[in-house]
C-alpha positions as CSV (number, residue, x, y, z in Angstrom):
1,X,-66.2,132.9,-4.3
2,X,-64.2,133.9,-1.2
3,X,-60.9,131.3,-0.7
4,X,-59.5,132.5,3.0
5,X,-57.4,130.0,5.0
6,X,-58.3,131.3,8.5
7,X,-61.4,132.9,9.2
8,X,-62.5,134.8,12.8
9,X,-66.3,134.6,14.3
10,X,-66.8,138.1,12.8
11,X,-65.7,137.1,9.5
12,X,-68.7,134.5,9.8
13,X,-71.3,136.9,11.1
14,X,-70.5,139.4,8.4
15,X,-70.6,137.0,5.8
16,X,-74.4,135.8,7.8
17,X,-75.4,139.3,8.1
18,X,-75.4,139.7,4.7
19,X,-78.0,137.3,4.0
20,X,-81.1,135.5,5.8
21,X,-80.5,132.3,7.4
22,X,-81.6,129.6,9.9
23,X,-81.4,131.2,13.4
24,X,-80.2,127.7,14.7
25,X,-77.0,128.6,13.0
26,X,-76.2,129.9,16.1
27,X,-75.8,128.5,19.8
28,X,-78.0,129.7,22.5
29,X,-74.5,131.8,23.8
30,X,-74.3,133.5,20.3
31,X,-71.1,131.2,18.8
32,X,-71.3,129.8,15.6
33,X,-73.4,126.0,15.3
34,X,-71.0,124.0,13.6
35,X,-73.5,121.3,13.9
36,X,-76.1,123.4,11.7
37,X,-76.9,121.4,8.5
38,X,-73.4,119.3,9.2
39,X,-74.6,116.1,8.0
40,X,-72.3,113.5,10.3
41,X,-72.8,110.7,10.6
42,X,-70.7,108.7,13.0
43,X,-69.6,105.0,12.3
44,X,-70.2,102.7,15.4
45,X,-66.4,102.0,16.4
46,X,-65.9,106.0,16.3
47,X,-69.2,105.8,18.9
48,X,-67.5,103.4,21.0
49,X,-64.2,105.3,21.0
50,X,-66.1,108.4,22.3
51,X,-68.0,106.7,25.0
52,X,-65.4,104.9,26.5
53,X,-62.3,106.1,25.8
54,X,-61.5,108.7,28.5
55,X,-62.6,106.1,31.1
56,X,-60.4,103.6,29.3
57,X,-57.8,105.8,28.8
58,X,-57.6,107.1,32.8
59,X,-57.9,103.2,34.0
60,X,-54.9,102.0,31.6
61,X,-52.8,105.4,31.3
62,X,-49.2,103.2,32.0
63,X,-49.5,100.6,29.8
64,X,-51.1,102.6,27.6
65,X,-48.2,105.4,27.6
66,X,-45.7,102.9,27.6
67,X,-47.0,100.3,24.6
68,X,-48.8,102.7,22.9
69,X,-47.9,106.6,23.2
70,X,-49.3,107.8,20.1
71,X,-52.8,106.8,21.1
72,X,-54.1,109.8,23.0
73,X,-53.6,111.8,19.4
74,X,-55.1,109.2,17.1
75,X,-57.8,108.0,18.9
76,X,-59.4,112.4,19.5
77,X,-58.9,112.5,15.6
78,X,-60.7,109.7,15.5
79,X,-63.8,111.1,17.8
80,X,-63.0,114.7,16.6
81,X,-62.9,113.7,12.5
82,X,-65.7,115.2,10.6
83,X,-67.2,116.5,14.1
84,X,-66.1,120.3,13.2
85,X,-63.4,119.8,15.9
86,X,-60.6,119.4,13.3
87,X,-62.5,122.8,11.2
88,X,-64.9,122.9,8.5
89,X,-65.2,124.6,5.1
90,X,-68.7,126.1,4.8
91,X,-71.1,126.2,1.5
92,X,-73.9,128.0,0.4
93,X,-76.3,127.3,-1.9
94,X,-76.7,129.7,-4.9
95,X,-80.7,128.7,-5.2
96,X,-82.4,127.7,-1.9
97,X,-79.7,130.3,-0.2
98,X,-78.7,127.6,2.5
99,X,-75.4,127.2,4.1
100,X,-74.1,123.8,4.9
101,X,-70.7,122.9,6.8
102,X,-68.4,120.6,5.7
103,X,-66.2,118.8,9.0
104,X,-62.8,118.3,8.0
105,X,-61.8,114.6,8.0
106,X,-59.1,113.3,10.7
107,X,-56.6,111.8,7.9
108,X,-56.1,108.9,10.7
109,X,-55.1,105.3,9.2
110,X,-56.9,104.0,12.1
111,X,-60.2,105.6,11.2
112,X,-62.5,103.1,9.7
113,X,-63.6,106.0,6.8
114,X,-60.4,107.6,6.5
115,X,-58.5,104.5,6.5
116,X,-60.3,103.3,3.0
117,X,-58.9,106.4,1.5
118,X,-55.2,105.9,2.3
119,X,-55.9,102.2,1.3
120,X,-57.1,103.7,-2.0
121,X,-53.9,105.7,-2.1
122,X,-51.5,103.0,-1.4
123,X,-53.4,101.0,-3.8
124,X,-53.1,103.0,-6.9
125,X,-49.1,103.9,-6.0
126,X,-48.3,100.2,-6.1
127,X,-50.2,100.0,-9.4
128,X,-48.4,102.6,-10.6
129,X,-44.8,101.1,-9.5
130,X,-45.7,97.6,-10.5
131,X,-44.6,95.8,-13.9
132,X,-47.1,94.2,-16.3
133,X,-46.2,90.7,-15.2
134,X,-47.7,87.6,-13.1
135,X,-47.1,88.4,-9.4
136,X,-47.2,85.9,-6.8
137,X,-48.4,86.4,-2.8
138,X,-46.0,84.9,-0.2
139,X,-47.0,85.2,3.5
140,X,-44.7,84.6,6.0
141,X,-46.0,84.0,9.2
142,X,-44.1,83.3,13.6
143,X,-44.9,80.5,15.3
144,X,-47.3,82.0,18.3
145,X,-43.8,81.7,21.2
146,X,-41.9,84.9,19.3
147,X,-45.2,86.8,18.3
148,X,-45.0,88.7,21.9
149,X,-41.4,90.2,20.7
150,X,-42.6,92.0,18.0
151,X,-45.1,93.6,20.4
152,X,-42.6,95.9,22.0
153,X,-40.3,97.5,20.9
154,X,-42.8,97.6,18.1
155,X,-40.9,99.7,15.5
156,X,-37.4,97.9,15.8
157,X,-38.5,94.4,16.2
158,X,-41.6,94.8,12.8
159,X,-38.1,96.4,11.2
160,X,-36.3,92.7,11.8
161,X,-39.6,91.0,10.5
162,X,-39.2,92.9,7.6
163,X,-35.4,92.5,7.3
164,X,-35.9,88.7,7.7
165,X,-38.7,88.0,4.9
166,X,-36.0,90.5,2.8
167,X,-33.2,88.6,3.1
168,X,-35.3,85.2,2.9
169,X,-36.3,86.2,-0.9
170,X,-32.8,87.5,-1.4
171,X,-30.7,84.1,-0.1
172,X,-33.4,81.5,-2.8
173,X,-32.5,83.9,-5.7
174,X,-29.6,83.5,-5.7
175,X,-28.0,80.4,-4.2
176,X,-29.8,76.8,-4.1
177,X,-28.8,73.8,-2.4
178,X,-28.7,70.3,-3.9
179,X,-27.6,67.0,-3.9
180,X,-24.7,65.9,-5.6
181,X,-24.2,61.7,-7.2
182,X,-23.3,61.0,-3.9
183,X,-26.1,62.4,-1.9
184,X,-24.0,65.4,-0.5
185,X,-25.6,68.5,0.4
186,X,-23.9,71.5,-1.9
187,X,-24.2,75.1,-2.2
188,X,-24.6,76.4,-5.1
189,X,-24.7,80.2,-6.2
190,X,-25.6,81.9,-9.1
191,X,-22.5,83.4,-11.2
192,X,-25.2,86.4,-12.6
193,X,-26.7,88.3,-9.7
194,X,-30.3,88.3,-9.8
195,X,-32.7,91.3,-8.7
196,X,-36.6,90.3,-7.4
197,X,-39.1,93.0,-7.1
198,X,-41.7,92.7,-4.6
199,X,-44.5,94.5,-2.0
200,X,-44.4,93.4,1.6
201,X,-47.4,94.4,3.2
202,X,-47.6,94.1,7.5
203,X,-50.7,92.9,9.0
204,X,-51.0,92.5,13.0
205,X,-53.9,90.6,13.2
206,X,-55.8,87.8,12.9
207,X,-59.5,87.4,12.5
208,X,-59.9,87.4,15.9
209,X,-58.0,90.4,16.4
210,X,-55.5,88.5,18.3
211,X,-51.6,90.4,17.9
212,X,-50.5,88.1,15.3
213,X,-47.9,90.1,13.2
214,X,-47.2,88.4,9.6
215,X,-46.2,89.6,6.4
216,X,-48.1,89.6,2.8
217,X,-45.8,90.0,-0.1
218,X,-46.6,90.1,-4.0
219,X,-43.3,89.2,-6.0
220,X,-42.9,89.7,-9.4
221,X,-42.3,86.3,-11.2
222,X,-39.3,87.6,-13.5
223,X,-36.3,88.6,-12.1
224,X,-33.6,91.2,-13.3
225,X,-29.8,90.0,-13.3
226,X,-26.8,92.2,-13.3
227,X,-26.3,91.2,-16.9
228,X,-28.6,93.3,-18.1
229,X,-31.0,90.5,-18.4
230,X,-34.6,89.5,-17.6
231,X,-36.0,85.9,-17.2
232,X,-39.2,84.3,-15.4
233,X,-39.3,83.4,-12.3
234,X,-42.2,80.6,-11.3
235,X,-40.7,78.0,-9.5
236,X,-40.3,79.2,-5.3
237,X,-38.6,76.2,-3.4
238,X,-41.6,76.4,0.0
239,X,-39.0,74.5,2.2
240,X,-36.6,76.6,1.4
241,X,-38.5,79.6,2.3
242,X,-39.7,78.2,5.3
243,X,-36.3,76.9,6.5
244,X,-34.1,79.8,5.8
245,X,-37.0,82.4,7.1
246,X,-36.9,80.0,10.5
247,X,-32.9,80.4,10.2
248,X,-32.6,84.2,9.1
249,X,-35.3,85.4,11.5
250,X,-34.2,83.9,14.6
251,X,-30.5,84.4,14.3
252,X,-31.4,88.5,13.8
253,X,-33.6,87.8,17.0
254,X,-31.0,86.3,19.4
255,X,-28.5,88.9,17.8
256,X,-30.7,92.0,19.3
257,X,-31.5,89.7,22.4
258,X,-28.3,88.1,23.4
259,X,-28.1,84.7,25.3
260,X,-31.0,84.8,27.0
261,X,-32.8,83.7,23.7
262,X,-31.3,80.5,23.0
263,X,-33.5,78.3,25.1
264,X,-36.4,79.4,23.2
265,X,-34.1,79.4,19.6
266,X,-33.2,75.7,20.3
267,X,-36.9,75.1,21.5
268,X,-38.1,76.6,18.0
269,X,-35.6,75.1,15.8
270,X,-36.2,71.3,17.0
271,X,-40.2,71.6,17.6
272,X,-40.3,73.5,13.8
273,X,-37.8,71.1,12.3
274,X,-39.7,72.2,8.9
275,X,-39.3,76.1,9.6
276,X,-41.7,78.8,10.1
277,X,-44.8,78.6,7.7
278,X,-44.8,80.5,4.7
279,X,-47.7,80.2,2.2
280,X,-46.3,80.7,-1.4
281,X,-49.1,78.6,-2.9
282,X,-49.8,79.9,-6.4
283,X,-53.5,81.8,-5.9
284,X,-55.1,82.9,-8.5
285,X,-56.8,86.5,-8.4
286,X,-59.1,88.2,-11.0
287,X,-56.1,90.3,-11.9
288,X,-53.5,91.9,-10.4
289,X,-55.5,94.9,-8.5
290,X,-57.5,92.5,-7.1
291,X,-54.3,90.8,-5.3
292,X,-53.2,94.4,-4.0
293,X,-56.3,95.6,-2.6
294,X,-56.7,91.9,-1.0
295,X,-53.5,92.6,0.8
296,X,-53.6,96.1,1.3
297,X,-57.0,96.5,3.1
298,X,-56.2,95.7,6.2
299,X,-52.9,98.0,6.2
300,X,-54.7,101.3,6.7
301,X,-57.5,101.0,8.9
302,X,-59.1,99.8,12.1
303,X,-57.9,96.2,12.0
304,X,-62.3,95.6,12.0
305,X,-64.8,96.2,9.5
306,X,-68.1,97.9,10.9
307,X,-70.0,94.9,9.4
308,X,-68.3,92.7,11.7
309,X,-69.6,94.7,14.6
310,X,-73.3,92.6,15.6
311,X,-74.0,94.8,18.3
312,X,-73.2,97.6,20.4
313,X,-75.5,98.3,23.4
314,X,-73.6,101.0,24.7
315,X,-71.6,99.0,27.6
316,X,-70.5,95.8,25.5
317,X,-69.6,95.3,21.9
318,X,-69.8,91.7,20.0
319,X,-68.2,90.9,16.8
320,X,-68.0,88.0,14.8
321,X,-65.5,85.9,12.6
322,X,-65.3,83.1,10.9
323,X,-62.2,81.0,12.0
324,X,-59.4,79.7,9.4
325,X,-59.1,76.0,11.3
326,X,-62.5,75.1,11.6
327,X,-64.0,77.7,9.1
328,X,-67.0,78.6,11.3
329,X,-68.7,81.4,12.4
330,X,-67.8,82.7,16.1
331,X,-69.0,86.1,18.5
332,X,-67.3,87.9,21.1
333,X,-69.0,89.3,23.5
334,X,-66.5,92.2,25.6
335,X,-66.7,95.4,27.6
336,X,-66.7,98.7,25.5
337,X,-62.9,99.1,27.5
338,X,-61.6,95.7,26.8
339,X,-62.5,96.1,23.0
340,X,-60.9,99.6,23.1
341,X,-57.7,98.3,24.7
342,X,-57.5,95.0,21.8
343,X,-58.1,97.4,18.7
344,X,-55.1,99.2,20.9
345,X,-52.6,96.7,20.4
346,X,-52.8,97.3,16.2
347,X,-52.3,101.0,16.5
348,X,-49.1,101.3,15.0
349,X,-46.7,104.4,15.2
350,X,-47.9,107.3,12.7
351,X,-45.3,107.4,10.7
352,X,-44.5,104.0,10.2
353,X,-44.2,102.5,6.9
354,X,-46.5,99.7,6.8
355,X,-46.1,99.1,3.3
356,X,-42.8,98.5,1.5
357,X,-41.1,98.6,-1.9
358,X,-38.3,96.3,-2.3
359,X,-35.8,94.9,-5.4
360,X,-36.4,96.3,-8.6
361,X,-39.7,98.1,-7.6
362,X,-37.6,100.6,-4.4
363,X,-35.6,102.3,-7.5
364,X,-35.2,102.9,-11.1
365,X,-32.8,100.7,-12.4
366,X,-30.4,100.3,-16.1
367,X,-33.5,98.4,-17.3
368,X,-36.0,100.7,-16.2
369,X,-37.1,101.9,-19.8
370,X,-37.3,98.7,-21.2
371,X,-39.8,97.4,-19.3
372,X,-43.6,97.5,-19.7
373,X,-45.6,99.2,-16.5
374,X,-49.0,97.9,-16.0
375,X,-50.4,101.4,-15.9
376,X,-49.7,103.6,-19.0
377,X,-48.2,106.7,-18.3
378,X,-51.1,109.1,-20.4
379,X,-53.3,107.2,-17.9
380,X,-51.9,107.9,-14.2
381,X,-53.0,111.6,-13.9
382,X,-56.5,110.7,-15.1
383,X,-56.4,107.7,-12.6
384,X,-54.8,109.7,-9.7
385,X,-57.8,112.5,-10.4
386,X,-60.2,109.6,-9.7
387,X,-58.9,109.4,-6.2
388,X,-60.3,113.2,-5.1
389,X,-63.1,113.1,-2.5
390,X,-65.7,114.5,-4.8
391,X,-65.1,111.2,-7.5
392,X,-64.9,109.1,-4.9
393,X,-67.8,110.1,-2.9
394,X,-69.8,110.4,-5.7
395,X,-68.8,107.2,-7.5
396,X,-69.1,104.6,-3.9
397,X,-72.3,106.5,-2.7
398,X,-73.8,108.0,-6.0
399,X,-74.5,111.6,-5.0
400,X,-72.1,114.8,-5.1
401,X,-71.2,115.8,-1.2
402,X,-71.2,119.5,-2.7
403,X,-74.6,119.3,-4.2
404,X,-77.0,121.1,-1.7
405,X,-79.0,118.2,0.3
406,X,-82.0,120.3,-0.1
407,X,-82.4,121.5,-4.0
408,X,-79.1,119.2,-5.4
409,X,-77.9,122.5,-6.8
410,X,-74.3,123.5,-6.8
411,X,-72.7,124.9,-4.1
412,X,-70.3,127.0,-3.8
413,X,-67.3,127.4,-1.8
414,X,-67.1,130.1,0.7
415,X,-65.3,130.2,3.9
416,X,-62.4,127.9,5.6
417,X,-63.0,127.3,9.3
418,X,-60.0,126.2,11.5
């Protein structure tokens, strides 16, 4: 078995020389078929993206540039991933003597196939990170007057949201308010400092697909205090939460915005005299996984599932969803474009950090050792290894992608193809 990183058309012509193959290996110009015996199979919202995107794209160029300039990149991976665009690693087949090519996947978060890997990823990380201890889910959502500020700048004003649910968790740790005999209002703050550890997780949509930015977090219910001391944590004050959120959020708003916010601050403070809703209802899931991978499935892909999709004619696209208030089932019916320019508006920056560790779980800390992970260390290799393409192929779809299609035999590795 030949490993080479880079290999030229000759390379490939030697190596097909030296054997007898298909003659639609090759083009009708002589180059190499990268389609020959590829095997892709293209989801529908990949489709749409490479019907309509250059026509979208040409139409919308200024607001697209502007809102969202990382979306000439993501969206070609996108059309391009497993295509052979992004390369190939070619196989042969030791029985039947068969080659087939393997396209090189786009790594994108907004694929739709690529995306369930990094969701895998993120999954097993938090695992990894998390305590063996009852976690909670918070979400903290904006009333729908301040969601079109989080819209653009996107990565400064998501930062805020993120400082603001933070600082929200931070401020009902560690000081309370309550009434004294005479029915005065009093602060009260904790003499120990207490550490939470918790996952915030950013979604950017709702069912719909409508920008509606909130944040998911699972919170350990134990906190660390800076005594050296742990002790549970079950009882979350929800008017609290939703008051101080309300508070904290739009004071860090009309910080960054200046004057010009306080008609709309006053507006939201007197018309939300309750604060912004925050869920912290205690909800049960099957265990803790289950919670994560509730939470984190919509952080690293297309913000819709390709079972949603009801049909695609190849000029409109309609999707269902069922709708939280009245809990019934809906379609949309929209131009290839306009669904291409909504998916548009959750395409989030490529390197931004969707997904964050906070409290205890961001660092080691004094009490580090004494604690009890939920996954053993002898077990995280073994459970990282599960991750690899071959596992997971061969585990979600039962068959081995590098047993030949035609035999099932073995096959081995021969050339890279950039």
């Amino acid at each position: 078995m030949e490993n080479i990183e880079t290999i030229k058309e000759y390379e490939f012509l030697e190596f097909y020389n030296s054997r007898t193959f298909d003659a639609n290996c090759f083009n009708e110009d002589g180059s190499l078929n990268k389609n020959y015996n590829s095997f892709k199979s293209t989801g529908v919202i990949a489709s749409i993206f490479e019907d309509y995107w250059e026509k979208t794209y040409l139409e919308n160029k200024t607001l697209i540039d502007k809102y969202r300039p990382n979306a000439t990149i993501e969206i070609q991976k996108i059309i391009d991933c497993a295509n052979k665009n992004l390369g190939c690693s070619l196989y042969v087949c030791p029985h039947c003597n068969d080659i087939v090519f393997i396209g090189h996947t786009c790594k994108s978060r907004f694929c739709s196939s690529c995306g369930y890997k990094y969701k895998n990823n993120r999954v097993e990380n938090i695992l990894q990170t998390a305590y063996n201890c009852n976690h909670r889910q918070i979400v903290f959502t904006i009333p729908e007057q301040l969601r079109a500020y989080f819209f653009f700048p996107f990565e400064n004003r998501i930062n805020m949201l993120f400082k603001a649910v933070r600082n929200t968790i931070y401020s009902i740790l560690n000081v309370s308010f309550k009434k004294n005999k005479k029915g005065i209002l009093k602060k009260y703050t904790s003499k120990v400092k207490y550490t939470p550890g918790f996952f915030a997780f950013l979604h950017t949509f709702g069912r719909n697909l409508k920008w509606n930015p909130h944040i998911h977090i699972l919170i350990a219910e134990i906190k660390l205090g800076s005594d050296n001391t742990c002790k549970p944590w079950k009882f979350f004050d929800y008017d609290a939460l939703s008051l101080r959120f309300q508070k904290i959020l739009l004071d860090l708003l009309s910080k960054d915005l200046g004057k010009s916010f306080n008609k709309l601050k006053s507006f939201l403070f007197k018309n939300y005299s309750k604060g912004f809703y925050v869920y912290a209802e205690h909800k049960e899931f099957k265990d803790f996984k289950s919670g994560v991978e509730y939470v984190t499935r919509y952080c690293g892909r297309v913000p819709i599932s390709e079972n949603r999709i009801v049909n695609y004619d190849g000029s409109n696209v309609t999707f269902s969803y069922i709708d939280h208030k009245d809990n019934k089932y809906h379609e949309i019916t929209l131009s290839a474009s306009e669904f291409i320019l909504i998916l548009l508006r959750h395409l989030l920056p490529t390197q931004f950090k969707i997904i964050r560790y906070y409290g205890f779980y961001r660092k080691k800390h004094s009490m580090h050792h004494k604690m009890i992970p939920l996954i053993k260390k002898h077990l995280r290799s073994f459970r990282k290894k599960l991750l690899n393409y071959e596992l997971s192929i061969s585990m979600a779809f039962h068959r081995n992608p590098f047993n030949c299609p035609k035999c099932n035999t073995k096959m081995d590795f021969v050339l890279y193809i950039n």
